[in-house]
TORKOL-4160 file (C-alpha; in steps of 0.2 Angstrom, whole numbers, padded with zeros to 4 digits, m for minus):
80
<pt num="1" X="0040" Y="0051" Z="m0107"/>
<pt num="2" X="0025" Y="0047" Z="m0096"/>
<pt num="3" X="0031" Y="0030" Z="m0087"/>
<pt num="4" X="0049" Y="0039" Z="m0085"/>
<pt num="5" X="0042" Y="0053" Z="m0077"/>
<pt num="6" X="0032" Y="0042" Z="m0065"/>
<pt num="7" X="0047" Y="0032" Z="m0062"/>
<pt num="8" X="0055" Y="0050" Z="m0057"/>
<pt num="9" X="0038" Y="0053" Z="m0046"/>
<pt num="10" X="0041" Y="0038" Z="m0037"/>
<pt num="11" X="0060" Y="0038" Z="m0033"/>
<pt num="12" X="0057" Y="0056" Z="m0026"/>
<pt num="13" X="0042" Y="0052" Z="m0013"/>
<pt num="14" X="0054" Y="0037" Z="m0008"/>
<pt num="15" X="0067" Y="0049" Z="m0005"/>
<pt num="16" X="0056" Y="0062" Z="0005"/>
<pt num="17" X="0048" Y="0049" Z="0015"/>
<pt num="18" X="0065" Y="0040" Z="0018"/>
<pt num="19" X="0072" Y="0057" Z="0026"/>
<pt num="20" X="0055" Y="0062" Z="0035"/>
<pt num="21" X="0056" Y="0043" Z="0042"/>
<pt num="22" X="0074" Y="0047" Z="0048"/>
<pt num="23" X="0071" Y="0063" Z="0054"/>
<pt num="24" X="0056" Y="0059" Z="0065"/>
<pt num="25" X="0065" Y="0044" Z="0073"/>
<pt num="26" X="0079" Y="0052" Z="0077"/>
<pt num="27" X="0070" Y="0063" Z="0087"/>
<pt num="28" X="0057" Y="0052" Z="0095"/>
<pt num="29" X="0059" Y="0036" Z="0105"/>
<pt num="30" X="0043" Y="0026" Z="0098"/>
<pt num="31" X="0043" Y="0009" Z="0094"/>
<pt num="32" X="0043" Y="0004" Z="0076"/>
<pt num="33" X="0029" Y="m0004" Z="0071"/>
<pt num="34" X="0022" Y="m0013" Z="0053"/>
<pt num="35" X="0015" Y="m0026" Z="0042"/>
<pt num="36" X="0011" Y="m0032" Z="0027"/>
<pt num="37" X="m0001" Y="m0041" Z="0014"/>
<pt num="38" X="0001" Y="m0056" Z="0005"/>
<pt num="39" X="m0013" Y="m0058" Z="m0009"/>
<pt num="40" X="m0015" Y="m0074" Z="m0018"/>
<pt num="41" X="m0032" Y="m0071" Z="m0028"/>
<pt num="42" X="m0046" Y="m0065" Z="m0018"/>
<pt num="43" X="m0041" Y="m0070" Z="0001"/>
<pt num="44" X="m0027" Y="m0058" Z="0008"/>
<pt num="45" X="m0016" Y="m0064" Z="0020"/>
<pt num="46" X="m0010" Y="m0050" Z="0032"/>
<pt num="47" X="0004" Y="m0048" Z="0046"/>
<pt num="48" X="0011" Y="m0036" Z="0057"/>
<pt num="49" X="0017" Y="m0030" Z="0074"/>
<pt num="50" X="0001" Y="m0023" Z="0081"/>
<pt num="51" X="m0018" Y="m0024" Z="0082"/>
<pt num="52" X="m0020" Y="m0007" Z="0074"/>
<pt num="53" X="m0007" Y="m0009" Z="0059"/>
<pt num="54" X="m0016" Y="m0025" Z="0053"/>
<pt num="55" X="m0033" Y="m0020" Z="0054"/>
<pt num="56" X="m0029" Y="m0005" Z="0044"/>
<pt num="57" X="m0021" Y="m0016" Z="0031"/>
<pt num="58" X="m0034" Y="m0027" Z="0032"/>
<pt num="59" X="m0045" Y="m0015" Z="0025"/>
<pt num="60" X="m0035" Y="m0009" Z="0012"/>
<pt num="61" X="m0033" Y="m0024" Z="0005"/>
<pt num="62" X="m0052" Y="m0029" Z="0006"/>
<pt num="63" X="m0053" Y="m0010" Z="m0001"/>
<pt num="64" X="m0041" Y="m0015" Z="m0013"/>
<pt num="65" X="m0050" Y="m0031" Z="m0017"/>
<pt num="66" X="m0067" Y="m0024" Z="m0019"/>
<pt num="67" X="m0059" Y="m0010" Z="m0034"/>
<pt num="68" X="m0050" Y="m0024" Z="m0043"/>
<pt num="69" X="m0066" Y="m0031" Z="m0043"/>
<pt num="70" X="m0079" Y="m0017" Z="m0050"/>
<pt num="71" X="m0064" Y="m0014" Z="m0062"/>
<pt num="72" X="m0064" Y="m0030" Z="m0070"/>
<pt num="73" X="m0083" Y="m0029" Z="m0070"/>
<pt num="74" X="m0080" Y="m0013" Z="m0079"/>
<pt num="75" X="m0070" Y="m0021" Z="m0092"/>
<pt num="76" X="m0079" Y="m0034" Z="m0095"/>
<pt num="77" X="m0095" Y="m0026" Z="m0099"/>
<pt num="78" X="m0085" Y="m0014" Z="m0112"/>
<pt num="79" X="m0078" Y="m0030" Z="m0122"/>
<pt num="80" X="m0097" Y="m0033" Z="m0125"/>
């Protein structure tokens, strides 16, 4: 019942931000801009279509990095 009705969650904010994403756009005239993160064990590779999109996905993905990380530390020292 949980993982259905975070299925549901999910598929919604997809929806609303899909329709916010169309409304804006069709109402402004900026330039699309993006990226994304490739991570392949500890080292992240990042891309995108601006200075400012890829250094704030650079630091999610450290962010990201760093709480994978301390929870794994976590678990570990609860196996014990």
């Amino acid at each position: 019942m949980l993982g259905f009705g975070l299925i549901l969650t999910g598929l919604i904010v997809i929806f609303v931000t899909m329709v916010l994403l169309l409304h804006s756009s069709a109402n402004s005239e900026n330039k699309a801009r993006g990226g994304g993160v490739i991570i392949i064990g500890l080292f992240p590779i990042v891309f995108g279509t601006d200075r400012r999109s890829v250094k704030a996905l650079l630091a999610l993905s450290i962010i990201l990095m760093v709480v994978v990380l301390l929870v794994n530390l976590f678990l570990n020292n609860l196996r014990w």
